[in-house]
C-alpha positions as YAML, in Angstrom:
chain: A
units: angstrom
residues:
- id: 1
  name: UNK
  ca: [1.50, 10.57, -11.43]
- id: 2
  name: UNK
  ca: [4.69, 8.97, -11.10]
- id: 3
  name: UNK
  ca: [7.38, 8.05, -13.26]
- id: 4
  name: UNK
  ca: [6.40, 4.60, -13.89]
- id: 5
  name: UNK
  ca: [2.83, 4.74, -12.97]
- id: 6
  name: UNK
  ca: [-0.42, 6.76, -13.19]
- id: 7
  name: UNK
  ca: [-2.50, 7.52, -10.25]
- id: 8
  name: UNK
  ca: [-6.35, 7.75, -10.46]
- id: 9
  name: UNK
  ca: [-8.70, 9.07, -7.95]
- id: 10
  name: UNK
  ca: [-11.99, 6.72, -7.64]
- id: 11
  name: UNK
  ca: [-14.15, 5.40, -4.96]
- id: 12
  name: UNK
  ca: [-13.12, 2.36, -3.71]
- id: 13
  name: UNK
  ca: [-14.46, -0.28, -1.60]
- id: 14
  name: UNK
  ca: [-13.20, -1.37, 1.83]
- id: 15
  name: UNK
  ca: [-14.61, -3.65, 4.20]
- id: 16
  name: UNK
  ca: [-17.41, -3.72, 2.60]
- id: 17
  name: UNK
  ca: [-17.68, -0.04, 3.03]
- id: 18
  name: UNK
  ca: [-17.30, 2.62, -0.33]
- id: 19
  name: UNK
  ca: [-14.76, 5.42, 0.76]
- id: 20
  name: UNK
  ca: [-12.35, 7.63, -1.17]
- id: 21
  name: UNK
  ca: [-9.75, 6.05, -2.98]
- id: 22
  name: UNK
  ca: [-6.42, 6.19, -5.21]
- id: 23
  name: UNK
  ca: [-5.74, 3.23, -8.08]
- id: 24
  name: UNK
  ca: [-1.94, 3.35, -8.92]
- id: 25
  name: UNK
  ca: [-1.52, 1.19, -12.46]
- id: 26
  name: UNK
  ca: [1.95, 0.72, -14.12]
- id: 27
  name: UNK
  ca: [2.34, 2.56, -16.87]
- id: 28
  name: UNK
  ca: [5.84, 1.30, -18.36]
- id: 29
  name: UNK
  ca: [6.54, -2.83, -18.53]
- id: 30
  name: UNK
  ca: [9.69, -2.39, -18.37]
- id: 31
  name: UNK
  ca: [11.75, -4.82, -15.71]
- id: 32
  name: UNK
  ca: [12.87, -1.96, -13.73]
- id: 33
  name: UNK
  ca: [9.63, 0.15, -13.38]
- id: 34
  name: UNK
  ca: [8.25, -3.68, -11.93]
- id: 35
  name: UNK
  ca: [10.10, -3.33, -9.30]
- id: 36
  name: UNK
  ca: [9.99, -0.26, -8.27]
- id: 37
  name: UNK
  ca: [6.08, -0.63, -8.89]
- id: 38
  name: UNK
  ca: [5.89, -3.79, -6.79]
- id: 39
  name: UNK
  ca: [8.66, -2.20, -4.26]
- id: 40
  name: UNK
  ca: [5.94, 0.54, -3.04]
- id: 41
  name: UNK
  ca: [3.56, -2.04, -2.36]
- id: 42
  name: UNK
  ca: [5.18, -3.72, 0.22]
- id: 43
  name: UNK
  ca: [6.70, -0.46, 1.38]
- id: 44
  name: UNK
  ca: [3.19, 0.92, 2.08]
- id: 45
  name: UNK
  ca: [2.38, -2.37, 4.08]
- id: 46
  name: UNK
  ca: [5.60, -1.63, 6.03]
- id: 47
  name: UNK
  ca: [4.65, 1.51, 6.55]
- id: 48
  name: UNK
  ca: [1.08, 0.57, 7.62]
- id: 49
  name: UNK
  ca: [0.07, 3.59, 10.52]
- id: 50
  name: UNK
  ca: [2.16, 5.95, 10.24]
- id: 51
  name: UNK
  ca: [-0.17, 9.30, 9.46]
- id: 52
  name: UNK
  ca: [0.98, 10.94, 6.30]
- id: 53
  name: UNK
  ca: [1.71, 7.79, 4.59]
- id: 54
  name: UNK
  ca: [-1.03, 6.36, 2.06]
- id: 55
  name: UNK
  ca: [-2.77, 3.75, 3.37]
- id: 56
  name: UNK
  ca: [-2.47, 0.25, 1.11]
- id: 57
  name: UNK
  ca: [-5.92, -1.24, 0.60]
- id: 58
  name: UNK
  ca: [-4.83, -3.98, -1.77]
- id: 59
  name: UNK
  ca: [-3.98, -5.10, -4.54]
- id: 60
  name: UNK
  ca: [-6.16, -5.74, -7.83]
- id: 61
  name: UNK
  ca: [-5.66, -6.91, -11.52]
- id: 62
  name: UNK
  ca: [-6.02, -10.33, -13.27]
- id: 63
  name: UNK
  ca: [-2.63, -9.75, -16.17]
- id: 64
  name: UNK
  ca: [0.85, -8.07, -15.02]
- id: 65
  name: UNK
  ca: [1.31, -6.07, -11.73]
- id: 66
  name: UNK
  ca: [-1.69, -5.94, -9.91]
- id: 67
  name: UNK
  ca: [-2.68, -2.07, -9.72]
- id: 68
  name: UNK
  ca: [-1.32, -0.49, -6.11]
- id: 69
  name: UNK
  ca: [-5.52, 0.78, -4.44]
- id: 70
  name: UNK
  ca: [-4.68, 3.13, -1.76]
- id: 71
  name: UNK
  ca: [-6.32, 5.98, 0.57]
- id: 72
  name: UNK
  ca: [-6.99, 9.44, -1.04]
- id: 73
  name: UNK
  ca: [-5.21, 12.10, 1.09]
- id: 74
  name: UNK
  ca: [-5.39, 15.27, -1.43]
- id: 75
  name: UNK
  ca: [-4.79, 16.11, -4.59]
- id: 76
  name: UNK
  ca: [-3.49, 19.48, -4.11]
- id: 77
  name: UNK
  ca: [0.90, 19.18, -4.33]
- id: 78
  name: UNK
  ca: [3.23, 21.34, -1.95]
- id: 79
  name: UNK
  ca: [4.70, 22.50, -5.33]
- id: 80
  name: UNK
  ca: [1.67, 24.05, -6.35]
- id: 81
  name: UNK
  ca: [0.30, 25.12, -2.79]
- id: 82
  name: UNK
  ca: [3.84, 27.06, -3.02]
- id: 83
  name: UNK
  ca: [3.38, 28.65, -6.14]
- id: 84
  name: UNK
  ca: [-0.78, 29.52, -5.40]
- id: 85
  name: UNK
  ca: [0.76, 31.52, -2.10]
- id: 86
  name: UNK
  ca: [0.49, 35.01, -1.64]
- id: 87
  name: UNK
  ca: [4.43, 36.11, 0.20]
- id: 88
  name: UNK
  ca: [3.80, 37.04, 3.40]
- id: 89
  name: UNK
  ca: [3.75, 36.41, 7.28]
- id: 90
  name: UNK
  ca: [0.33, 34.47, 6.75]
- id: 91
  name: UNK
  ca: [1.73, 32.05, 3.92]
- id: 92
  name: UNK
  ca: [5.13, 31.89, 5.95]
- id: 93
  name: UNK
  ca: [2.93, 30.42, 8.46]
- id: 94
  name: UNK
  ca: [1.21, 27.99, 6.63]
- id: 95
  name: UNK
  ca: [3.93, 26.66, 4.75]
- id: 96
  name: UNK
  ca: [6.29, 26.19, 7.82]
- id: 97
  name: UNK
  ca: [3.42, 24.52, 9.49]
- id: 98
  name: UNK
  ca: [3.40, 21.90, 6.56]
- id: 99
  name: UNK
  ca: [7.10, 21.43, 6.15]
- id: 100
  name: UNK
  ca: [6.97, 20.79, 10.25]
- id: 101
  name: UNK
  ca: [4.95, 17.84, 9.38]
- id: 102
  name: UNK
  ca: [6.62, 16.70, 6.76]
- id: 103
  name: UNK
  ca: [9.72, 16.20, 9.51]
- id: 104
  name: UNK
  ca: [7.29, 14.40, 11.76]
- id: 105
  name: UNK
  ca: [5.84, 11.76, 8.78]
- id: 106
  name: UNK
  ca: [9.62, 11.60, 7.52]
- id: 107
  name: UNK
  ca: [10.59, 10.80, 11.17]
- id: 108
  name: UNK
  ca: [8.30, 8.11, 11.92]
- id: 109
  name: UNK
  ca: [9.06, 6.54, 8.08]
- id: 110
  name: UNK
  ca: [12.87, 6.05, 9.45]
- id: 111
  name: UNK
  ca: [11.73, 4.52, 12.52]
- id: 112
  name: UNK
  ca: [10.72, 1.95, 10.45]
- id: 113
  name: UNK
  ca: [14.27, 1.47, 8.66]
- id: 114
  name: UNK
  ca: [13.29, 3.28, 5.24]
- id: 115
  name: UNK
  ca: [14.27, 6.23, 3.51]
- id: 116
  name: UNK
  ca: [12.31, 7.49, 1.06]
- id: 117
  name: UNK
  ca: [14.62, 8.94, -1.32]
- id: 118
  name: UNK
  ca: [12.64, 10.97, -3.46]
- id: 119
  name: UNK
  ca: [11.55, 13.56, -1.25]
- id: 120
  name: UNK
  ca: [10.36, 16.87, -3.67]
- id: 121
  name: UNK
  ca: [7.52, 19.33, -3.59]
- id: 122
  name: UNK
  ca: [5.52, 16.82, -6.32]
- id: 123
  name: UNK
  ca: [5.67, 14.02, -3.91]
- id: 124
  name: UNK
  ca: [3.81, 15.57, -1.45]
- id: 125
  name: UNK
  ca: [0.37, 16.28, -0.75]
- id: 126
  name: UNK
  ca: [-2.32, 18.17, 1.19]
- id: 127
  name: UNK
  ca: [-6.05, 17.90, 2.26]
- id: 128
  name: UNK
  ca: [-8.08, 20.49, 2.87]
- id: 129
  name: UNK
  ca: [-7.11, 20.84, 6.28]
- id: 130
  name: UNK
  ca: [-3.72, 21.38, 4.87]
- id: 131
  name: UNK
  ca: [-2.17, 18.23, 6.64]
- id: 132
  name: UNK
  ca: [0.19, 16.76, 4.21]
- id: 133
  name: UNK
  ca: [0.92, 13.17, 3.04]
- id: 134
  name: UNK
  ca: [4.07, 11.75, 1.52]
- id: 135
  name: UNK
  ca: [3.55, 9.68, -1.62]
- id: 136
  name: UNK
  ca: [5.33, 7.91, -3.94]
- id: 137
  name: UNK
  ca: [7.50, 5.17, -2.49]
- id: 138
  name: UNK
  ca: [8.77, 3.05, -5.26]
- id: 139
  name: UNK
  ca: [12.61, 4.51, -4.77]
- id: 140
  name: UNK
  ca: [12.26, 3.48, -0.88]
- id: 141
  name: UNK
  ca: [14.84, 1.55, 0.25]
- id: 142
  name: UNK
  ca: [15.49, -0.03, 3.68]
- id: 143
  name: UNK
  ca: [18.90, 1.46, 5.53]
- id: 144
  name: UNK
  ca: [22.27, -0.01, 5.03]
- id: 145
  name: UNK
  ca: [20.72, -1.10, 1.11]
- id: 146
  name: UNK
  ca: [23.48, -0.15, -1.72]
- id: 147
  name: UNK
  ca: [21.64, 1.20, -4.83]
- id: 148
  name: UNK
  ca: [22.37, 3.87, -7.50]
- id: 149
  name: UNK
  ca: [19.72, 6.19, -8.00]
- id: 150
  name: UNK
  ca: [18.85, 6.54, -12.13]
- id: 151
  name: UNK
  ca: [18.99, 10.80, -12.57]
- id: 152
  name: UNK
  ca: [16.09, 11.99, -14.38]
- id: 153
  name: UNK
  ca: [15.98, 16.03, -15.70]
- id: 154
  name: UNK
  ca: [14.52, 18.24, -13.37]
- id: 155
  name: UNK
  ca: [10.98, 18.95, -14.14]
- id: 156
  name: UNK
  ca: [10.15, 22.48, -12.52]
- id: 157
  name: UNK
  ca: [12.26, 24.64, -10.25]
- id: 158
  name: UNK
  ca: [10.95, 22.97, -7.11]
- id: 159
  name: UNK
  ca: [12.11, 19.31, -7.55]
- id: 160
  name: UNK
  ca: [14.95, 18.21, -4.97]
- id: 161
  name: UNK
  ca: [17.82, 16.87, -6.73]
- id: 162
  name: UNK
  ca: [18.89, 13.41, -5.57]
- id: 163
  name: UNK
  ca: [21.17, 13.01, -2.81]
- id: 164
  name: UNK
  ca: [24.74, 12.95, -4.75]
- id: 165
  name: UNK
  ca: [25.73, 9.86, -2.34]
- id: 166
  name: UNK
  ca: [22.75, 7.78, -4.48]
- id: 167
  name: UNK
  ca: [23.37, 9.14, -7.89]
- id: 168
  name: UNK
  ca: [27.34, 8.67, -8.50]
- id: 169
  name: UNK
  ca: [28.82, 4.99, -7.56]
- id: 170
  name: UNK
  ca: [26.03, 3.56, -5.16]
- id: 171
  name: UNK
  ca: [26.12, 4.07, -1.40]
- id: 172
  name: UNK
  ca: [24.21, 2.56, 1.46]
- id: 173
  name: UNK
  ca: [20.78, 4.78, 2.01]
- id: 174
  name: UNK
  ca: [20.90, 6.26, 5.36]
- id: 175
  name: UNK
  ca: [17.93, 8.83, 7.08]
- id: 176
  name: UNK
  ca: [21.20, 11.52, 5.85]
- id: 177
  name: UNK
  ca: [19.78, 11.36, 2.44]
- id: 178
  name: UNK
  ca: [16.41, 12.50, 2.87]
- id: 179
  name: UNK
  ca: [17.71, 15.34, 4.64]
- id: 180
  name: UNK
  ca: [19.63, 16.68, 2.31]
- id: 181
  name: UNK
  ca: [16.18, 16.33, 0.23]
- id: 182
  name: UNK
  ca: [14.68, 17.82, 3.17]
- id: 183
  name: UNK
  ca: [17.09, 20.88, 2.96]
- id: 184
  name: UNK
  ca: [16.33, 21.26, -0.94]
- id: 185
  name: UNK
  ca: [12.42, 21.10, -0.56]
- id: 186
  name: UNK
  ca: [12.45, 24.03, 2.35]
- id: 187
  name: UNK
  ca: [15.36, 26.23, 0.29]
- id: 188
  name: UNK
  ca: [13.12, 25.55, -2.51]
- id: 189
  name: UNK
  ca: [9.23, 26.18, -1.07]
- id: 190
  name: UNK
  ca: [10.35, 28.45, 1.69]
- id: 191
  name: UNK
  ca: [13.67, 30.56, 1.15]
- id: 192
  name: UNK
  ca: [14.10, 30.90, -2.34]
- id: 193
  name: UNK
  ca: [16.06, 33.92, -3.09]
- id: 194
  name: UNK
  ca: [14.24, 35.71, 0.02]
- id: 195
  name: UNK
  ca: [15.76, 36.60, 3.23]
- id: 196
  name: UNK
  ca: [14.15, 38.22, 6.42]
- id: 197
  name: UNK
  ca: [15.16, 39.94, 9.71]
- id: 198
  name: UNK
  ca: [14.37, 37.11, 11.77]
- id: 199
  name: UNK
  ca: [16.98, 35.28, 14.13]
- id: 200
  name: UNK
  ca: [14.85, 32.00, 13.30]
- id: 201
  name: UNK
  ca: [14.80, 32.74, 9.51]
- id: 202
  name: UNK
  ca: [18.38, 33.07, 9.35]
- id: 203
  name: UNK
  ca: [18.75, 29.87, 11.48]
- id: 204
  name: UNK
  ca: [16.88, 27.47, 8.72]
- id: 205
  name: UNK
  ca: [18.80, 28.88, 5.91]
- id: 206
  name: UNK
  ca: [21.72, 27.53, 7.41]
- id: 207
  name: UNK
  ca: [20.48, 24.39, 8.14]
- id: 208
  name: UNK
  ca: [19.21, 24.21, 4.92]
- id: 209
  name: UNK
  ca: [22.34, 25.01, 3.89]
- id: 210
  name: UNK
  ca: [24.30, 22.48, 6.03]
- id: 211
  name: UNK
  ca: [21.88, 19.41, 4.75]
- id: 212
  name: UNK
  ca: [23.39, 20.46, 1.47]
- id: 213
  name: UNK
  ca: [26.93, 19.26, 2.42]
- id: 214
  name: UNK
  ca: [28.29, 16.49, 0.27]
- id: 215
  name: UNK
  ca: [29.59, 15.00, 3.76]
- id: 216
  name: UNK
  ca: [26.45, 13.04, 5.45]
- id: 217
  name: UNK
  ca: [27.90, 13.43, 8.71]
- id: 218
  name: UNK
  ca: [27.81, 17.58, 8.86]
- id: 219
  name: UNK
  ca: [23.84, 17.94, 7.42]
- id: 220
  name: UNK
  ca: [21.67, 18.54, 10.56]
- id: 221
  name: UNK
  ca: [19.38, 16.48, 12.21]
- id: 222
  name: UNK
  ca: [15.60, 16.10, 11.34]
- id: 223
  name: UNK
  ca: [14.64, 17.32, 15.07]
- id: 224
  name: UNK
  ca: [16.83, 20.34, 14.65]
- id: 225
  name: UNK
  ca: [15.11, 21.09, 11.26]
- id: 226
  name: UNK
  ca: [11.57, 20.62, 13.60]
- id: 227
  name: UNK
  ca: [12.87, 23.25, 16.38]
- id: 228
  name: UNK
  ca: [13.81, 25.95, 13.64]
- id: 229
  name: UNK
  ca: [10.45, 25.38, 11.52]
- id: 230
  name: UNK
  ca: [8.32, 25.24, 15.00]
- id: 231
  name: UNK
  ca: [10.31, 28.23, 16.40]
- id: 232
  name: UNK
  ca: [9.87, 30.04, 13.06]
- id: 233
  name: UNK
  ca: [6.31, 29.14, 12.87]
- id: 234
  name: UNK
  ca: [5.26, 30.38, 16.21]
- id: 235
  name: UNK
  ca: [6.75, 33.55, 15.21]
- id: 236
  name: UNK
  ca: [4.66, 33.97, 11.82]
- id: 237
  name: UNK
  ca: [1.59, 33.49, 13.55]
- id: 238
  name: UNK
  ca: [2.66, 35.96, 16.63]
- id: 239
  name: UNK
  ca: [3.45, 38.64, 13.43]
- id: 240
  name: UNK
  ca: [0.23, 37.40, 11.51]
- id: 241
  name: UNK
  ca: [-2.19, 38.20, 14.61]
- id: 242
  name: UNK
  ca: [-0.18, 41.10, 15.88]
- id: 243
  name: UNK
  ca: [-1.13, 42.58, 12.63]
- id: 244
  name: UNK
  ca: [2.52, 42.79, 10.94]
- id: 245
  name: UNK
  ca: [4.05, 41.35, 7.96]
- id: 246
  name: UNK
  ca: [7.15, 41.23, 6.15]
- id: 247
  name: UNK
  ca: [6.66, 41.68, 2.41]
- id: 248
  name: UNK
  ca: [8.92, 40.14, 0.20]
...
């Protein structure tokens, strides 16, 4: 669920075919939830392809805005496949191996001129398969697009604060400020106050650390945050089979 609207899993019917669904109703009338609501609409059309991103099925609803019908890609969040994780080379592994996708979906979601903007461990799911799926797209914005993001409390330890450069006089959104969300989610999921004798380890704490910067041109780049987490990954697994582990 949202801020502004309430999500529903159902089975749904497309092309004339039943399958899976999600129903995304508006829970506040307010003018500004509206938009937002009616916002992530026509971002999910723009974003129509792109693996990781919910599918939009339509639109449906006789009074107010039409309810958002979408694909089902998981129920499970990264906030609480983090918290139902055992430390260890083997959930190292796994969780790297998500965040590595989340580059790649958060990649392809630029290429199409958008930031997302309110990237945190809540607004992202996984299957079964454990392939995850970025939701909730009503803060999207196309690049270059002034706006002021509205602050709302954190709600558990694992929620990304807001890029600064949204939340204090309105700047253009950029790909810059999903990194620095980026850099908050893996400090967050992965690093926490944890630290490991690995050269690749210590590598993504600093990028994590650099996305951090209040200056958007010194945070890394989202390939450099793919190298680490595939270069860290590849290690986990080498440990995990080998038969070692770290233990935090």
């Amino acid at each position: 669920m949202g801020s502004y609207g309430i999500v529903k899993h159902c089975q749904v019917k497309v092309k004339g075919l039943w399958v899976s669904g999600v129903i995304k109703s508006l829970i506040y009338p307010e003018l500004e939830d509206i938009v937002d609501f009616e916002r992530e609409a026509v971002v999910l059309q723009t974003l129509s392809g792109i693996s990781g991103v919910p599918e939009l099925y339509g639109r449906q609803g006789k009074q107010g805005p039409k309810d958002i019908v979408m694909s089902y890609n998981g129920s499970l969040t990264l906030f609480e496949l983090q918290t139902a994780s055992q430390l260890g080379v083997a959930s190292w592994a796994l969780l790297v191996g998500v965040l590595k996708k989340v580059v790649m979906i958060l990649h392809d979601v630029h290429e199409r001129g958008l930031g997302h903007n309110d990237l945190h461990a809540n607004n992202i799911v996984v299957d079964d398969t454990l392939n995850p799926t970025i939701v909730d797209f009503g803060y999207a914005r196309p690049f270059g697009k002034l706006m002021v993001m509205k602050l709302v409390p954190l709600k558990c330890a694992l929620w990304s604060q807001y890029d600064p450069l949204l939340s204090v006089c309105g700047q253009p959104t950029c790909p810059e400020n999903d990194v620095y969300s980026f850099g908050r989610l893996v400090y967050d999921v992965l690093l926490g106050d944890q630290s490991y004798p690995l050269e690749q380890w210590q590598r993504l704490e600093g990028l994590a650390v650099k996305a951090l910067s209040p200056h958007k041109e010194n945070r890394p780049t989202l390939p450099e945050f793919y190298d680490c987490l595939h270069d860290l990954e590849m290690i986990c697994l080498a440990l995990f089979t080998g038969g070692s582990a770290y233990k935090g």
